[in-house]
C-alpha positions as CSV (number, residue, x, y, z in Angstrom):
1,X,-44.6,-22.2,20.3
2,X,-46.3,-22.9,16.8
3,X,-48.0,-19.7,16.8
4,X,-44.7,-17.8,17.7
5,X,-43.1,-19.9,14.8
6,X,-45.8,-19.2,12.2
7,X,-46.1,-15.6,13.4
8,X,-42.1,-15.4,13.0
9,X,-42.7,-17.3,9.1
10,X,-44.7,-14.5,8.1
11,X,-42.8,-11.9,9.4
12,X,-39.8,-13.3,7.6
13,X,-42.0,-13.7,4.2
14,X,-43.6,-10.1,4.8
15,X,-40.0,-8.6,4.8
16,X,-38.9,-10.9,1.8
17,X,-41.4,-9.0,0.2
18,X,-40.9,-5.4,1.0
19,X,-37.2,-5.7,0.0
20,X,-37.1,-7.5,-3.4
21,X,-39.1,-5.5,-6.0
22,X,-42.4,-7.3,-7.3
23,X,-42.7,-8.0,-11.2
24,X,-46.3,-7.3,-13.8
25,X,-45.6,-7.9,-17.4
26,X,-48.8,-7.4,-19.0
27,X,-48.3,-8.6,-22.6
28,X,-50.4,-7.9,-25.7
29,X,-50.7,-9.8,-29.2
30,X,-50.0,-7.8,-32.5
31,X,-50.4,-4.2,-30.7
32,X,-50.3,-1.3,-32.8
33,X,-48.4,1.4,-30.9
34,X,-50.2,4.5,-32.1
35,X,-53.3,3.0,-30.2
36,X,-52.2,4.1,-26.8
37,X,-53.2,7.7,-26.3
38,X,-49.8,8.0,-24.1
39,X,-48.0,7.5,-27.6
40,X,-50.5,9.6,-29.4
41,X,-49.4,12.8,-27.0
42,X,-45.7,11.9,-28.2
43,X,-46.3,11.8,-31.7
44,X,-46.9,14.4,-35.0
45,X,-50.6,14.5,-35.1
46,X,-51.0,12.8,-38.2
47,X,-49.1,9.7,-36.9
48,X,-51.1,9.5,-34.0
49,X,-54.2,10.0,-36.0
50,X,-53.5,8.0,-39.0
51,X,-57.0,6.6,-39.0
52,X,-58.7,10.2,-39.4
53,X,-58.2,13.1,-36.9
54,X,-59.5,12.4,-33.7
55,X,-59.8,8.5,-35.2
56,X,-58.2,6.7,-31.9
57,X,-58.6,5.1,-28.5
58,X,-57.7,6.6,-25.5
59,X,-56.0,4.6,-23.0
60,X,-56.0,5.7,-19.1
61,X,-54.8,3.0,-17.6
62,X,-51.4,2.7,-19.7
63,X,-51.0,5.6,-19.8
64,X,-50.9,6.1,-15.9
65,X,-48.1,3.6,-16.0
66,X,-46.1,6.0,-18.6
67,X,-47.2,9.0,-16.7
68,X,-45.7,7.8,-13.9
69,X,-42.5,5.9,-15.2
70,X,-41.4,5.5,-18.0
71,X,-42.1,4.9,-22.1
72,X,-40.1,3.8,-24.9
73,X,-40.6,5.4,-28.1
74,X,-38.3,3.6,-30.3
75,X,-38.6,-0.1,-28.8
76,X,-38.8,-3.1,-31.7
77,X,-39.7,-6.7,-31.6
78,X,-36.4,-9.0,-32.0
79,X,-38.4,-10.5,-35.3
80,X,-42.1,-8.8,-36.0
81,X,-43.4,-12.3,-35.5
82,X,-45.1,-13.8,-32.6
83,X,-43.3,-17.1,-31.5
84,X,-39.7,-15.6,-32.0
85,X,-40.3,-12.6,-30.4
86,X,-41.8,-13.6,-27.3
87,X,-38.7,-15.6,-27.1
88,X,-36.4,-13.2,-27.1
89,X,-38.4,-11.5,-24.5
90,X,-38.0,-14.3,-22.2
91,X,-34.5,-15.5,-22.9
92,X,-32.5,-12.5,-23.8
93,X,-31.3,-13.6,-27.2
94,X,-32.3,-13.7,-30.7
95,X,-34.3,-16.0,-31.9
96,X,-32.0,-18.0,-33.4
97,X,-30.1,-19.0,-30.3
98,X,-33.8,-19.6,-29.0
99,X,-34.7,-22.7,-30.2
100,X,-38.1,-20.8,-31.7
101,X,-36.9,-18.3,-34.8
102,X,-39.9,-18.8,-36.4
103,X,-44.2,-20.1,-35.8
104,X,-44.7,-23.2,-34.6
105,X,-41.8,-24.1,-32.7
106,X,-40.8,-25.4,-29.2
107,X,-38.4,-22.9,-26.7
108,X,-35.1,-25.0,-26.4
109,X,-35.8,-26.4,-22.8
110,X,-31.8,-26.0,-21.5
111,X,-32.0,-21.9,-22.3
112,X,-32.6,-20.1,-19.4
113,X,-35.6,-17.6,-19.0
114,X,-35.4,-14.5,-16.8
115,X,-38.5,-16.8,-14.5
116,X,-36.0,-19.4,-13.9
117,X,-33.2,-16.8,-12.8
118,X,-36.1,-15.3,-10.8
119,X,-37.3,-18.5,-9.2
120,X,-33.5,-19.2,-7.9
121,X,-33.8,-15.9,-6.1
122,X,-37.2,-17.1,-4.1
123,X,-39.7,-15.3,-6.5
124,X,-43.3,-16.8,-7.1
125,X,-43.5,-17.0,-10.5
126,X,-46.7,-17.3,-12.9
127,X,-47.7,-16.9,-16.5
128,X,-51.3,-16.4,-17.9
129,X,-52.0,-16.3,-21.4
130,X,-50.9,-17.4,-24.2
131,X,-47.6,-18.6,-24.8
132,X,-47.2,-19.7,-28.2
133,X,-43.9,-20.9,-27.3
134,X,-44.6,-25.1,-27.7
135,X,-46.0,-25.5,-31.0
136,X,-48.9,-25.0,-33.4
137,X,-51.6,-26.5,-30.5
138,X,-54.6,-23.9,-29.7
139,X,-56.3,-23.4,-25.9
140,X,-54.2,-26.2,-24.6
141,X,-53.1,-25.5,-20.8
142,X,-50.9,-27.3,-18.3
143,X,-47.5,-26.8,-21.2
144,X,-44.8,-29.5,-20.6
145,X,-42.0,-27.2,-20.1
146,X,-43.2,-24.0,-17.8
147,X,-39.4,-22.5,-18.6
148,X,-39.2,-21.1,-14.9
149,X,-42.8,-20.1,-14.3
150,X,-43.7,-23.0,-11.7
151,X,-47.4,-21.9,-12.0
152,X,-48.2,-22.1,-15.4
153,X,-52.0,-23.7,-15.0
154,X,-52.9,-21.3,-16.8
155,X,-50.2,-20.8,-19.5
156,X,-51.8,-21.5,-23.4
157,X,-50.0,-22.5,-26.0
158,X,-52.0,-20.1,-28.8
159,X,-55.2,-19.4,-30.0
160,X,-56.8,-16.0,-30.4
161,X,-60.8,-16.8,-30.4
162,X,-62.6,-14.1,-28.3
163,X,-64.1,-16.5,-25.8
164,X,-63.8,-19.6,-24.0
165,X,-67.0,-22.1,-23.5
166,X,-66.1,-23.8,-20.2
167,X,-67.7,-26.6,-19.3
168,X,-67.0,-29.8,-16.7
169,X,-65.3,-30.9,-20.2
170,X,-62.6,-28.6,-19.9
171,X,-62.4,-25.0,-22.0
172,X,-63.0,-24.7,-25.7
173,X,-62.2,-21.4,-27.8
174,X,-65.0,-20.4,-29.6
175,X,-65.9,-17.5,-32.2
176,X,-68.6,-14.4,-30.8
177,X,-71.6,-15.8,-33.1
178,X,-70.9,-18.9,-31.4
179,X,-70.7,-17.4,-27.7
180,X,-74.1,-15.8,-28.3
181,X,-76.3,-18.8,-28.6
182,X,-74.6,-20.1,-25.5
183,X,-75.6,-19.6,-21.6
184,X,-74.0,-16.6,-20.2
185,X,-72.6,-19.0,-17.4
186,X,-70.4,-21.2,-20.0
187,X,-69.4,-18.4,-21.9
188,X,-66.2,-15.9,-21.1
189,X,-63.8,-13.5,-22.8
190,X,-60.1,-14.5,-22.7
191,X,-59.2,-10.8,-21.7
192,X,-61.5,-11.2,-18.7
193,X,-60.4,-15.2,-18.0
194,X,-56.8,-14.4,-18.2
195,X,-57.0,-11.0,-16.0
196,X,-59.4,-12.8,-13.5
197,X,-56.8,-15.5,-13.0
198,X,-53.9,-13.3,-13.0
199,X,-55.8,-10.9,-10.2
200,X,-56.6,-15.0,-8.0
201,X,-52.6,-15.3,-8.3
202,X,-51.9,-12.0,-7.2
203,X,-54.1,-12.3,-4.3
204,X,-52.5,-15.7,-3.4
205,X,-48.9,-14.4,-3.7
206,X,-49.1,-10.9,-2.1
207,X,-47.2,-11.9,1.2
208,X,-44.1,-13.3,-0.9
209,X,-41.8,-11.7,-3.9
210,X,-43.7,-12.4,-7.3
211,X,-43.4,-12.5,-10.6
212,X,-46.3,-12.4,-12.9
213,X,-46.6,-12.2,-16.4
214,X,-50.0,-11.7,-18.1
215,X,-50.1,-12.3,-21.9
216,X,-53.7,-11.5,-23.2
217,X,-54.2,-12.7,-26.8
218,X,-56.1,-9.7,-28.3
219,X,-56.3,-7.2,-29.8
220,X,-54.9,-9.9,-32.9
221,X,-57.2,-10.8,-35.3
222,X,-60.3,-11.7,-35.7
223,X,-61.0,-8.2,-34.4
224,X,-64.1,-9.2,-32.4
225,X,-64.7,-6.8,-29.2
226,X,-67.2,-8.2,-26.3
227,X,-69.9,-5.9,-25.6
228,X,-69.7,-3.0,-24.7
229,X,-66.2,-2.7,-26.3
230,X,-67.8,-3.7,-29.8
231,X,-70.0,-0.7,-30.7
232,X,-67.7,1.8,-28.0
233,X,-66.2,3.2,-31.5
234,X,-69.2,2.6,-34.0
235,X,-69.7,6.4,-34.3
236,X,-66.0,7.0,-35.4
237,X,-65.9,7.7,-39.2
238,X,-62.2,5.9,-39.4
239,X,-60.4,6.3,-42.6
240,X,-57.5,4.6,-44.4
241,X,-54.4,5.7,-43.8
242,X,-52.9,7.9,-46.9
243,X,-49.9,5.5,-47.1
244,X,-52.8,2.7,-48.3
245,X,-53.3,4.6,-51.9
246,X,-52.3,3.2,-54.9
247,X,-50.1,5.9,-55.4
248,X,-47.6,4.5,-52.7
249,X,-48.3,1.1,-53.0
250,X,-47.2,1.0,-56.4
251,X,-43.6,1.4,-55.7
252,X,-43.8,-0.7,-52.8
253,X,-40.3,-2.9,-52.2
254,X,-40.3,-6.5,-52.5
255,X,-39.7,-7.2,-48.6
256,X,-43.0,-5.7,-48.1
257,X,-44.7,-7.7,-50.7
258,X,-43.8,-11.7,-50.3
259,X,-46.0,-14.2,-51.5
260,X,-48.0,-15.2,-48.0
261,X,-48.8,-11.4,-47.7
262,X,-50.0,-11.1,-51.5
263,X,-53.6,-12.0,-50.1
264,X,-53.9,-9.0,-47.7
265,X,-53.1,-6.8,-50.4
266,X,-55.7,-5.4,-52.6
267,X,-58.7,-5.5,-50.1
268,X,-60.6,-2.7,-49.1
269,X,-60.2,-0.8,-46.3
270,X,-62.2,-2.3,-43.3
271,X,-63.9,0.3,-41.2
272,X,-65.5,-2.0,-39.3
273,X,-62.6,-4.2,-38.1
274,X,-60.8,-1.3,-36.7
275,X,-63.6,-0.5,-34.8
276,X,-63.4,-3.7,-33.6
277,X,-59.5,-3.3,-32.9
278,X,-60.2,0.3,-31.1
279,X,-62.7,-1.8,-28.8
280,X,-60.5,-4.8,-28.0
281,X,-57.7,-2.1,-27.2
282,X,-59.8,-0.3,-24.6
283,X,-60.9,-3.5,-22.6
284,X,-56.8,-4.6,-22.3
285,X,-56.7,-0.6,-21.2
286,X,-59.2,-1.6,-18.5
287,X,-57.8,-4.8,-17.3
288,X,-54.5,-2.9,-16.6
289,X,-56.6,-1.0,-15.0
290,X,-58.0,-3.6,-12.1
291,X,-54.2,-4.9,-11.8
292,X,-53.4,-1.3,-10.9
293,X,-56.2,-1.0,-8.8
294,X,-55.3,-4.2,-6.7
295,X,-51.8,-2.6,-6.0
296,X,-52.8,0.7,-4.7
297,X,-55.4,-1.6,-2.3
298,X,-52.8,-3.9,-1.0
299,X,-49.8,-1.1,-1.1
300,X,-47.9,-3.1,-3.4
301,X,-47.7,0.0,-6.0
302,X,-44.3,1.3,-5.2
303,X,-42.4,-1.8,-4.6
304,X,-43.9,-3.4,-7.9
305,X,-42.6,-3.1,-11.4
306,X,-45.1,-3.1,-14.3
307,X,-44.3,-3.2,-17.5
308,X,-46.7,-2.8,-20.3
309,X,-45.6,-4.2,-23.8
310,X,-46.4,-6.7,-26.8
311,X,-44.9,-9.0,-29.1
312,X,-45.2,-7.3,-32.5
313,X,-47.5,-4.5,-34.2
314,X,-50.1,-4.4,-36.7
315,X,-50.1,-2.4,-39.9
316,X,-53.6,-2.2,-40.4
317,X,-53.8,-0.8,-43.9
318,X,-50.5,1.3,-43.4
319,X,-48.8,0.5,-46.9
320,X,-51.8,-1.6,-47.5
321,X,-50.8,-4.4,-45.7
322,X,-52.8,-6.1,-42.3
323,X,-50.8,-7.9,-39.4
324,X,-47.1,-7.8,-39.3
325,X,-44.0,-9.7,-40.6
326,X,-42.5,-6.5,-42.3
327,X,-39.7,-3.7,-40.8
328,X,-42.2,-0.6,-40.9
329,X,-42.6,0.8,-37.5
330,X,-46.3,-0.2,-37.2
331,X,-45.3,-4.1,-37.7
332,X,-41.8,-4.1,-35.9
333,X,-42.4,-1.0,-33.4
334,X,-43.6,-2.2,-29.8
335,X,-45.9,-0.6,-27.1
336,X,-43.0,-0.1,-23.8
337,X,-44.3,1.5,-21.1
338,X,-42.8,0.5,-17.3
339,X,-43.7,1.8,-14.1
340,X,-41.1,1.5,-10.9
341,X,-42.1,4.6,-8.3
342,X,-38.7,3.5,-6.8
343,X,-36.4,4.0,-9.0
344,X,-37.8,5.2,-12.2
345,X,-38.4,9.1,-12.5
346,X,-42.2,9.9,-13.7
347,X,-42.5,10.6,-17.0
348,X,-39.6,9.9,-18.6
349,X,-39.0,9.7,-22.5
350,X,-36.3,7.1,-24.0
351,X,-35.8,7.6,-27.4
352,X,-32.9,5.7,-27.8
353,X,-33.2,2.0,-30.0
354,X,-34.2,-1.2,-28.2
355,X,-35.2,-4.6,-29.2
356,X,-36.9,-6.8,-26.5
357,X,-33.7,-8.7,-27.2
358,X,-32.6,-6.1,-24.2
359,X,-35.7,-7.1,-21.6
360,X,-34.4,-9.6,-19.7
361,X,-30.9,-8.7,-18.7
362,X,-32.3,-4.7,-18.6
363,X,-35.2,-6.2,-16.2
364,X,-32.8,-8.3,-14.3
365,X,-30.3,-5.3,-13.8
366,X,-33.6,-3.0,-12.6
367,X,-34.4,-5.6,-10.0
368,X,-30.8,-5.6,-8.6
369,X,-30.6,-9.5,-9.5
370,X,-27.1,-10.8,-10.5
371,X,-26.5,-13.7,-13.1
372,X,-23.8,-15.0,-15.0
373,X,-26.2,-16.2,-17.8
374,X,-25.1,-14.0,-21.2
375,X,-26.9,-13.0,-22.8
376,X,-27.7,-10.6,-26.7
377,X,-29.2,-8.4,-25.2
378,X,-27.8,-4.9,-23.2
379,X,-28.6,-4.1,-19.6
380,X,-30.0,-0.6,-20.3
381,X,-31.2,-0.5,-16.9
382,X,-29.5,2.6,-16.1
383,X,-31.1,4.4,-19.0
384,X,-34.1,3.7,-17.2
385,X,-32.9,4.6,-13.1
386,X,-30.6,7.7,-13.8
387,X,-32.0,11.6,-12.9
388,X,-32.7,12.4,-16.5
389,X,-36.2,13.3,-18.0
390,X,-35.3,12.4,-21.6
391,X,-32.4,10.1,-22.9
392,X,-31.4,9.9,-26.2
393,X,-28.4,8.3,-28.2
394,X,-27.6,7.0,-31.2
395,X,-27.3,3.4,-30.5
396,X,-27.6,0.9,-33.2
397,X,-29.3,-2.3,-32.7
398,X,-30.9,-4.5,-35.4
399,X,-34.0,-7.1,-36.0
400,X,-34.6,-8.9,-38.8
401,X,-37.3,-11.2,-40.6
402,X,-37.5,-15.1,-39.6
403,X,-35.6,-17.0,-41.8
404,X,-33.1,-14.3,-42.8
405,X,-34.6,-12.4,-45.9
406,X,-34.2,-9.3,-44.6
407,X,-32.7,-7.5,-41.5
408,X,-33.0,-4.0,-40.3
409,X,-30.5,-2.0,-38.6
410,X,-32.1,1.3,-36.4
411,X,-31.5,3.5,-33.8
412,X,-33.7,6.9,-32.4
413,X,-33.9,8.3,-35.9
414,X,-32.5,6.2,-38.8
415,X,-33.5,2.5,-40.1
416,X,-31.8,1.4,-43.0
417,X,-33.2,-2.3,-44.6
418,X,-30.5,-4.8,-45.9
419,X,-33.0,-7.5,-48.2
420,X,-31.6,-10.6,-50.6
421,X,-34.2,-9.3,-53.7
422,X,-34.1,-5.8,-53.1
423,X,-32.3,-2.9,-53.3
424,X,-31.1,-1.6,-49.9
425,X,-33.6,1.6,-47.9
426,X,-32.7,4.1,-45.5
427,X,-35.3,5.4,-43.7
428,X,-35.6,9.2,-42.0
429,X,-37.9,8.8,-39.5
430,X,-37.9,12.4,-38.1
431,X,-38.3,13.7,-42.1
432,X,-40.5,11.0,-43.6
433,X,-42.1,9.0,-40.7
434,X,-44.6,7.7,-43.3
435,X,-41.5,5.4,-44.3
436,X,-42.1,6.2,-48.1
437,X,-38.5,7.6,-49.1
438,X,-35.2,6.0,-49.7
439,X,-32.5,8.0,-48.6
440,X,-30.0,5.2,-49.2
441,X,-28.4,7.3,-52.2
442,X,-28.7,10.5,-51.2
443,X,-25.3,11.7,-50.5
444,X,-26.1,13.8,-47.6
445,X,-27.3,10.4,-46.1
446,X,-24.2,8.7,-46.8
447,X,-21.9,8.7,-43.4
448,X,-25.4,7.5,-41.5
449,X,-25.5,4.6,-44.9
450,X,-22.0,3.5,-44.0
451,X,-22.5,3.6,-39.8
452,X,-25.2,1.7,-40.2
453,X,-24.2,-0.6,-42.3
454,X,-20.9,-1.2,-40.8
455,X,-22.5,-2.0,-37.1
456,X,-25.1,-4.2,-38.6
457,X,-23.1,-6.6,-39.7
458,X,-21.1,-6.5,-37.3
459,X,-24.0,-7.6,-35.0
460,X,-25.1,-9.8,-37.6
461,X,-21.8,-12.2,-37.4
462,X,-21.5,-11.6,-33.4
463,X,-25.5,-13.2,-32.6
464,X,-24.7,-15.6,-36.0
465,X,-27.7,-14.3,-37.7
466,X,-29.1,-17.2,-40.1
467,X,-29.1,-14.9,-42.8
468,X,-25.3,-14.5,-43.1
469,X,-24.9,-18.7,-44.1
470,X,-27.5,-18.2,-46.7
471,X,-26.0,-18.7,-50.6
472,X,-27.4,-15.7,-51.6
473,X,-26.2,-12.7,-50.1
474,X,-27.7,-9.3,-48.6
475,X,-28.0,-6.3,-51.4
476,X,-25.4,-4.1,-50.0
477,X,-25.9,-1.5,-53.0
């Protein structure tokens, strides 16, 4: 009777399984879009090769997913900034209704995360990687509040030092000149830790509905590759971008400027790091790769979703500036790529505007999961499940800097920038994708100005955007 009983258990779990769709979300840190060769193919050839012709990595494995689902090509982090984008990710909202609008702060505990709406339905849910969601506090694990993922052993709360030294004493994040006068056995590469673990998980919950979401720290600075990632790229004769000479720079605005980024200004360009970047960019390529590769073995590919995606860019030496923090499209434009063989149709474009306000209730609404939770963000799941190769519309959303300076309205084509020090910009991303002239006074721009401009505020005072209660006002003209 116990083996007709357990026999009947698994049967019941095995069918659980087949009917609700499976979720990936593999999650990268300060991601520069123009590094995934499936964005490269979608793009003018000199913004796909900004670094030099030919100057680029090449990225199978994402681009599979693409190739056969879906990618976003005008998809922006809530705030180019890693704490309060990530929670928008999980929650649905701006930052400001987060709890976490800027570094260093704690998700508000009662705010309710796509994994707890998933863990109500019955899903598994895990997170890997860092979290950066609970503080300031480097390579700690086991996070008080696991905000629905009831596996979180391995959740992080930050830290981007290429490896880990493991030891009985616990895990340590060290540097690569450190890792190299250590045993081989104490010594491993967060990329390969976090995909290892995720890939245990996966194993352990294939029988049930799962959620997974795998956040790998690179390829963020310090721009440190493991072998044979680091000299993949050495023979690449990279350049600086055009947008890095002083003829540009010198009538940079003031919102790309700011007094904590005055110290990546003026530097030279670094070949070297790049390298480095192009290196870290095609091991994450590869560990996509073995999560794809466990699908197809355990026929999980077509009843899984995976979704490819990162929590803000990286300029590298675009308008001379390194990281992120500013409204170009290399800072504030995200990597989306998402893969559902059931009810996406390969290789569809979406051009039209999203923030990753719009994950949660869009992933939600793709998983036929119901809530009454609200939320900022737009179900755009049918965008995503309709017959149509290529959508496109002119819907405005907006992101903005933490702590209100400025805030950008966009949508597949325009991006006009609303600042409290600077005069406003409109950007024509089809005419000047370099983002280098303002169209703001141009009077064949001026019906876009005023569209723009009227729905961004509008948005602004419907999510209570901090920026609005400031004393000094946005630069309207």
């Amino acid at each position: 009777m116990k083996l007709i009983h357990l026999a009947t258990c698994l049967i019941t779990l095995s069918s659980l399984a087949q009917t609700k769709p499976n979720l990936i979300i593999v999650h990268t840190d300060e991601h520069n879009f123009r590094t995934l060769s499936c964005y490269q193919k979608l793009l003018p050839e000199e913004q796909a090769f900004v670094w030099g012709k030919g100057n680029n990595t090449t990225t199978p494995y994402i681009d599979k997913l693409a190739n056969e689902g879906a990618i976003c090509t005008s998809y922006y982090a809530s705030s180019p900034v890693c704490t309060p984008s990530r929670a928008s990710l999980v929650t649905g909202l701006y930052p400001q209704a987060t709890g976490a609008p800027k570094n260093g702060l704690h998700l508000n505990k009662d705010v309710v995360t796509f994994a707890k709406i998933l863990k109500n339905q019955g899903y598994a849910t895990s997170y890997v990687g860092k979290w950066h969601l609970a503080g300031h506090s480097k390579y700690k694990f086991n996070v008080q509040d696991n905000a629905g993922f009831t596996d979180n052993k391995y959740m992080m709360t930050g830290g981007h030092a290429p490896y880990f030294h493991i030891t009985s004493n616990g895990i340590q994040g060290i540097g690569d000149k450190q890792a190299a006068r250590l045993p081989e056995n104490e010594i491993t590469h967060l990329t390969d830790y976090f995909t290892d673990k995720s890939l245990e998980i996966l194993e352990r919950d294939k029988n049930k509905p799962f959620c997974l979401m795998l956040s790998i720290p690179d390829p963020h600075t310090p721009d440190h590759a493991r072998p044979p990632y680091n000299t993949m790229y050495n023979h690449m004769d990279v350049q600086a971008p055009k947008t890095m000479a002083d003829e540009f720079t010198a009538i940079k605005p003031k919102w790309a400027k700011g007094k904590k980024e005055d110290k990546n200004e003026g530097k030279e360009f670094d070949k070297v790091a790049l390298q480095q970047y192009f290196g870290m960019v095609k091991h994450v390529d590869d560990s996509v790769g073995r999560i794809l590769k466990f699908l197809e073995e355990n026929n999980l590919s077509d009843n899984t979703i995976v979704v490819f995606t990162s929590d803000h860019g990286d300029m590298f030496f675009e308008h001379n500036r390194r990281n992120k923090g500013v409204p170009y499209e290399a800072s504030a434009r995200i990597p989306f790529v998402i893969r559902y063989p059931k009810k996406i149709k390969a290789g569809k474009v979406i051009n039209t505007a999203y923030t990753n306000v719009d994950f949660t209730p869009t992933i939600l609404g793709l998983m036929g999961v119901e809530t009454n939770t609200k939320f900022h963000g737009l179900d755009t799941s049918k965008d995503f499940i309709n017959k149509k190769k290529e959508i496109t519309s002119d819907r405005i959303t907006y992101y903005a800097k933490s702590g209100g300076w400025w805030v950008t309205a966009v949508n597949d084509r325009y991006k006009l920038v609303i600042d409290k020090r600077e005069k406003p910009y409109l950007f024509d991303l089809e005419k000047d994708p370099d983002e280098l002239i303002n169209f703001y006074n141009h009077k064949a721009y001026a019906s876009i100005v005023k569209t723009l401009q009227i729905e961004l505020f509008k948005q602004l005072e419907k999510y209570k955007e901090p920026g609005l209660k400031s004393n000094k006002p946005y630069i309207t003209e």
